[in-house]
Structure formats: structure tokens, C-alpha cells
C-alpha positions as CSV (number, residue, x, y, z in Angstrom):
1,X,33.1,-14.4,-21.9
2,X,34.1,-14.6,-25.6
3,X,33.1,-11.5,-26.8
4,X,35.4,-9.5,-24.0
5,X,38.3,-11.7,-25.2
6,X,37.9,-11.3,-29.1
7,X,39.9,-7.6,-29.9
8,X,37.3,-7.0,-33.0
9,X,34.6,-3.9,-33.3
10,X,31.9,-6.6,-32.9
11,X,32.9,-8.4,-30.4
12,X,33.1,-5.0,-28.1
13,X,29.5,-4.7,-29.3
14,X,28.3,-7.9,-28.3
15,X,30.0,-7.9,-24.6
16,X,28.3,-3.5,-24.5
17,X,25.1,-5.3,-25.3
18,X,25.5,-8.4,-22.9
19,X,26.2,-5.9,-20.1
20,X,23.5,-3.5,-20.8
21,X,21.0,-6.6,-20.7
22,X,22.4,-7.6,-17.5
23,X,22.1,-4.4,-16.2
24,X,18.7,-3.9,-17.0
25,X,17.9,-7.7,-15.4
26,X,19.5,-6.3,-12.3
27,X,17.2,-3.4,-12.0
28,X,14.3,-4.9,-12.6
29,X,14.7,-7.6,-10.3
30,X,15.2,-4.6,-7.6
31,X,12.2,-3.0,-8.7
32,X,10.2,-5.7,-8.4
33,X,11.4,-5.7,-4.9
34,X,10.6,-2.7,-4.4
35,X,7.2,-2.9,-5.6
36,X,7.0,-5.8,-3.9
37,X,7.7,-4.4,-0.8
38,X,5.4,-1.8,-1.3
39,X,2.3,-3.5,-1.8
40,X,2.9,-5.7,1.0
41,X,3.2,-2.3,3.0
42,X,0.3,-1.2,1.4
43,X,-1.6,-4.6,2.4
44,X,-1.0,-3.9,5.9
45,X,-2.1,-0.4,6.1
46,X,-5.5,-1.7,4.5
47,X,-5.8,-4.3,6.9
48,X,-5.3,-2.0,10.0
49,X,-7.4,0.5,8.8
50,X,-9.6,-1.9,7.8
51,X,-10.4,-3.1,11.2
52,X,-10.4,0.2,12.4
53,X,-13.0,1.4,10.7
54,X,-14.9,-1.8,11.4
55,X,-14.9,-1.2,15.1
56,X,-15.6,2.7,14.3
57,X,-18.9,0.9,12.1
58,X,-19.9,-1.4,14.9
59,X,-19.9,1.7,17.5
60,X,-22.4,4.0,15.2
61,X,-24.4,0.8,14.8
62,X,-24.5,-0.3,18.2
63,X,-25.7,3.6,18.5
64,X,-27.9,3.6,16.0
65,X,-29.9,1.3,18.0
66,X,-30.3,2.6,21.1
67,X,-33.7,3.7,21.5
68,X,-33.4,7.1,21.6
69,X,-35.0,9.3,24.7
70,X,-36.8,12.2,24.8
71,X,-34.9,15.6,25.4
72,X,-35.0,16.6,28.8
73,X,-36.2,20.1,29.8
74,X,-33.8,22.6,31.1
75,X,-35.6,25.3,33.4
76,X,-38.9,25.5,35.6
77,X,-42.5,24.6,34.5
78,X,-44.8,27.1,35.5
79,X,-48.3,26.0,36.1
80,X,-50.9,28.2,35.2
């Protein structure tokens, strides 16, 4: 608050540089947010795809172990 009341070249200096550095505090704070914001976005897409492809995992396994059958034949047998 002094340095926008004091008329000399310094003092103008000193307030430029005081609201430059609060400027700059102000802008990182929002991109913080932002980035906060974002990863917790991020975080939730993991976690839904996450247990989507655990159910898509559990299906192959639960078909991996099937026995498997033999292949039916498609036609007529002939007996010779």
C-alpha cells in the first residue's frame, strides 16, 4: 500500500513488481485447480475403465475354461 502512495520512480517499481507477483500467485493457484481437476477426472476414467476391463478379463477367463467340445459335422456320413 506504500509503494502506490509514494510519487517516486521506485516506488512505481515496487507496487509493478508487487502486482505482477500477485498476479502470478493468482494463476497458479487456478492452475493448480485446473490440474487438480483434471487428474481427479482422469482418476475416474481409470477407475471405470478399470472395472470394465476386469469384467471383460473375468468373461475370457471364465471362457477359457470351458472344456471345449469337439466340432460338430455338418453334412451326411456315408457308410461304405
Amino acid at each position: 500500500m506504500l509503494s502506490s502512495v509514494l510519487k517516486s520512480e521506485k516506488a512505481v517499481d515496487v507496487n509493478i513488481l508487487i502486482i505482477r507477483a500477485f498476479v502470478q500467485m493468482r494463476e497458479l493457484l487456478y492452475s493448480d485447480k485446473e490440474l487438480a481437476l483434471r487428474v481427479e477426472q482422469i482418476e475416474k476414467n481409470l477407475e471405470f475403465q478399470g472395472k470394465t476391463l476386469e469384467t471383460v478379463i473375468k468373461a475370457v477367463s471364465k471362457l477359457l475354461k470351458q472344456p471345449k467340445s469337439k466340432p460338430k459335422k455338418i453334412g451326411f456320413d456315408i457308410d461304405k
